[in-house]
C-alpha positions, 0 to 999 in steps of 0.5 A: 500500500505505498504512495509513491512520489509520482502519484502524490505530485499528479493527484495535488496538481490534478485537483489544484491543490497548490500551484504546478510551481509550487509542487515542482519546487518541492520535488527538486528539494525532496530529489536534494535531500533524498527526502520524500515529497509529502515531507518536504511539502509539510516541512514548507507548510503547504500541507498538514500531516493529514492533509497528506494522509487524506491525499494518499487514502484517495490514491489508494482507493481506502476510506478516510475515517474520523473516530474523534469522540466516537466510544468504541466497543472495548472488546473490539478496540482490544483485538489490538494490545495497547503497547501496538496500538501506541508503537504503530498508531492503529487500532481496531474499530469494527468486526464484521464476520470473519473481517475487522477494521482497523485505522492507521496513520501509516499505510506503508506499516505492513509489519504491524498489519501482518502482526494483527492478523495473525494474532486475530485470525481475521481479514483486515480492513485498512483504514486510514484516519487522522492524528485526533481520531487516534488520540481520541481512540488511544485514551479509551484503552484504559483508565488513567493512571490515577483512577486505575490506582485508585481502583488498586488500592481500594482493592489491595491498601488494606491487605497491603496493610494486614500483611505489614502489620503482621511484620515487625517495625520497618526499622526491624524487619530481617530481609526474609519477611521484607522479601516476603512482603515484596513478594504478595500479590497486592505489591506486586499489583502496584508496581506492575501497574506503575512501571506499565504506565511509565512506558505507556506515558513515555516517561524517562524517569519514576520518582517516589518520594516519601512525604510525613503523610503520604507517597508522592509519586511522579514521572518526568516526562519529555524533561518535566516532572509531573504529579502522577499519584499520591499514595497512602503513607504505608504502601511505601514501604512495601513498594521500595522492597518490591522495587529493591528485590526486582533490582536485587538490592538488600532489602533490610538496608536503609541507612545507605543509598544503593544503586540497582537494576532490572529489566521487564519486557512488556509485549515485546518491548524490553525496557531496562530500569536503573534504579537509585535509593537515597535514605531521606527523613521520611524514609527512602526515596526511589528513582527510577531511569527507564531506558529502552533496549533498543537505539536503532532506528535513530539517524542524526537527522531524526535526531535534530542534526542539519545543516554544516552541522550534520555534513561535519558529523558525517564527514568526521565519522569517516576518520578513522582516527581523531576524536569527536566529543558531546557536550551538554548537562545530564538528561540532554540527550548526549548518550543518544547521540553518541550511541546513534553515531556508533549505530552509524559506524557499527558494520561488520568490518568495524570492531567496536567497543566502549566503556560505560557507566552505566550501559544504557542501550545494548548494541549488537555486534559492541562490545560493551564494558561496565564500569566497577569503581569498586573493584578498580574498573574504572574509565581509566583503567579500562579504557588501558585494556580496551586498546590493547583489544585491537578496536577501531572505535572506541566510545568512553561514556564520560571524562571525568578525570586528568587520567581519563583524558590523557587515556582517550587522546592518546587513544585516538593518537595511536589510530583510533576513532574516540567517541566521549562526553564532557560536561560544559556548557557549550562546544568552545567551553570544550577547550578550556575544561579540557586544558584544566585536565593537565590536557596539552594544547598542542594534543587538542588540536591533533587529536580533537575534530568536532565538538558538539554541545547540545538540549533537548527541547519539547516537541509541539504536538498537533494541537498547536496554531500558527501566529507571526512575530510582530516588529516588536517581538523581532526587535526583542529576540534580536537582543539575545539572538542574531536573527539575521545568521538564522534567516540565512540559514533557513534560506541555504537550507530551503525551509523558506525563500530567498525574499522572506523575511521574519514578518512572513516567516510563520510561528506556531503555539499550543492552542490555548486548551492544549493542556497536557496534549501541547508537547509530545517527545523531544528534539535536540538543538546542537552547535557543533563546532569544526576545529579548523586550522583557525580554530586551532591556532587560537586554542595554541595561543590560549584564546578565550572560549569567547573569541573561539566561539567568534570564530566559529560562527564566522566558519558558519555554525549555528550556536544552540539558540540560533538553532533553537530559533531555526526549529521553532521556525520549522514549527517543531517548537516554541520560541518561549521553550528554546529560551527556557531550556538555553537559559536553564 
């Protein structure tokens, strides 16, 4: 059921939907890009998402369907599990005989097609419909999570309090009776029900905090924390020794914090869950990083990479030697990057291999080392082993340290490709925190190619409407921002025209009764910086971070605001969230 680009362009211009120039233009740009027309066509705004949706069900020949506000049969809806459902965006809709309907946003997802049928054993019906018909179908999959918690312990509380009250103090209780706790099925409910909301809601972390009176629970969701659940004060006591012996943690110890982890698999998707408990004045406080198995599928492009930027990246992934370095805060998103850089260099005539702390995706065909400081495996102590393991990558998670530093540099000195972090704030600040690790200047310069600094903006959902900065507003942004750099970079890059200017150039906002539904997932703004022979000589004779950055945006990079700027003009998102996440 694919649309091709030849049939999209002949039925837009035979029904006269934007001009024959216009839809010309677009497919130049696509052919450019090696992207797909309908892409390029929503990316300039002459069409939605489902506007295309609508232009390729007439192609095929397939009803176009609105579900939006219609309740179905939850019978019917549950022929497709909730976890497929999510991941695919399709659902069932109806049952007839021995055929069942289904609505999907994408036609091209047969896996998902075949998958259904064999698991139903029916003749499926394609249909396709829009992104609010399957917003409004996927909330009636179930209660949200504050009512089926509320279900849960209007049924389990009291039992989960019985089975405590019959245990000694939770200060006394030996690790037998705390794992027999964990072990009763009303915890074991609670938790379940916790960790599955999680991974449905797409959060990243789980907080459960211990409060005088009560267990507050919250997940961080696209980077914000939110409320989730308030608990009754006794049932955090059964659900951190549930949470501690699914990480194997000791369970009788709570006057030191402990690190652990698990892993579930729920209908397919595996997620690994680190886990981190801190003894606070109320108890114990859980936090719980969720991450996925898998990374493939990600491409720098995905990512939020374009421009200079991306043709650097590419171009330095080639060496194979030299160094490339991510830069930026915790939760920022620079493991991502890295592990989709490695995605890109994994192939069969590469030997890969890393050193982490903590792994947090598992890659094929990578040989993955775990950090034990405990027992003396550190960075730098594995970092020494891995280059005598013949690689021709290596990835360090984090320079932390002088050894560590001066490990990875002469690494990528003696023929090696090194992929690593660094906490600074930026890419030119790169440099100088480099040079406080002891780190010679003259072994920067031979061995560093790219640095790139980088954040993680919200991404606008589709209930979000169109608006264009006022003069004012221009003259405001203009302050902090050069506008003038990030116009002609959306001109190069051919997301507007040569004559448009900022008045022209539209904005988008969540509609005013958005609420939650205003941002879904996140995207990356990045500066990625080229260490050019300019580059280099200023970093010989001690240049400020400053003049460094000067020169690089001389050399044509976007730092992360001008970037920031260039997606919220994509319509990706907000001007008002770029400058909150720069300035954080």
């Amino acid at each position: 059921m694919h649309v091709d680009d030849l049939q999209i362009k002949n039925f837009i211009i035979d029904a006269g939907l934007i001009s024959k120039s216009e839809v010309e233009d677009a497919e130049k740009e696509a052919k450019t890009k090696k992207k797909p027309l309908s892409d390029v066509l929503i990316s300039k705004g002459k069409f939605s998402d489902d506007d295309i949706r609508r232009v390729q069900a007439y192609i095929l020949g397939i009803p176009f369907i609105n579900l939006k506000g219609q309740v179905l049969n939850r019978d019917i809806l549950n022929l497709v599990p909730e976890p497929i459902a999510r991941k695919h965006n399709i659902v069932a809709f109806s049952k007839k005989d021995d055929s069942l309907e289904v609505a999907m946003l994408d036609t091209d997802d047969l896996q998902a097609l075949n998958s259904i049928k064999k698991k139903v054993g029916l003749k499926i019906l394609p249909r396709l419909t829009d992104s609010e018909s399957m917003r409004s179908v996927l909330i009636q999959y179930q209660k949200n999570l504050k009512d089926e918690f509320g279900d849960l312990i209007k049924g389990d509380a009291d039992e989960i309090k019985t089975i405590s009250e019959k245990l000694p103090t939770a200060d006394n209780a030996s690790e037998g009776d705390l794992k027999k706790l964990a072990e009763e099925l009303p915890v074991v409910r609670i938790v379940d029900t916790l960790l599955k909301h999680a991974i449905i809601q797409n959060a990243s972390d789980i907080h459960i905090e211990p409060l005088e009176d009560q267990i507050l629970v919250r997940y961080r969701i696209d980077g914000i924390l939110h409320d989730a659940m308030i608990l009754p004060k006794h049932i955090g006591y059964s659900l951190v020794a549930r949470i501690k012996v699914l990480s194997s943690l000791k369970l009788d110890e709570k006057r030191l914090p402990q690190d652990g982890r698990f892993k579930i698999d729920m209908n397919g998707e595996k997620v690994s869950f680190r886990v981190s408990t801190l003894p606070v004045y109320y108890g114990e406080k859980t936090v719980m990083r969720l991450l996925r198995e898998s990374i493939s599928g990600f491409t720098l492009e995905s990512l939020g990479f374009h421009g200079q930027g991306l043709e650097l990246l590419h171009k330095t992934l080639q060496h194979t030697t030299g160094m490339i370095l991510t830069t930026g805060p915790t939760g920022s998103g620079k493991s991502t990057t890295l592990y989709t850089m490695l995605d890109i260099l994994n192939t069969p005539d590469i030997n890969i291999s890393t050193i982490e702390d903590p792994i947090e995706y598992q890659m094929k065909r990578v040989n993955q080392t775990q950090v034990k400081s405990d027992i003396g495996l550190t960075f730098a102590s594995g970092l020494r082993t891995l280059v005598r393991q013949d690689p021709d990558v290596i990835m360090v998670g984090e320079i932390r340290d002088t050894e560590t530093a001066s490990l990875a540099i002469n690494a990528s000195l003696t023929g090696h490709l090194v992929l690593s972090t660094l906490h600074t704030n930026s890419a030119a600040g790169a440099v100088p925190r480099l040079i406080d690790m002891k780190i010679e200047p003259f072994l920067i310069i031979s061995t560093i190619d790219a640095i790139i600094a980088q954040r993680l903006v919200r991404k606008l959902a589709d209930k979000k409407e169109k608006y264009y900065l006022s003069k004012a507003e221009v003259e405001s942004i203009s302050k902090t921002v050069n506008l003038d750099r990030v116009l002609q970079a959306l001109q190069d890059e051919k997301i507007i025209g040569k004559k448009d200017d900022w008045e022209n150039i539209p904005f988008y906002r969540p509609e005013k009764d958005a609420g939650e539904e205003a941002f879904k997932s996140r995207i990356g703004i990045y500066e990625v910086l080229n260490v050019s022979t300019a580059i280099k000589d200023l970093i010989i004779k001690g240049s400020t971070t400053e003049d460094i950055e000067l020169q690089a945006k001389k050399e044509g990079m976007l730092t992360m605001l001008e970037d920031g700027i260039f997606k919220a003009a994509q319509g990706l998102t907000t001007i008002e969230e770029v400058l909150r996440v720069v300035s954080e």
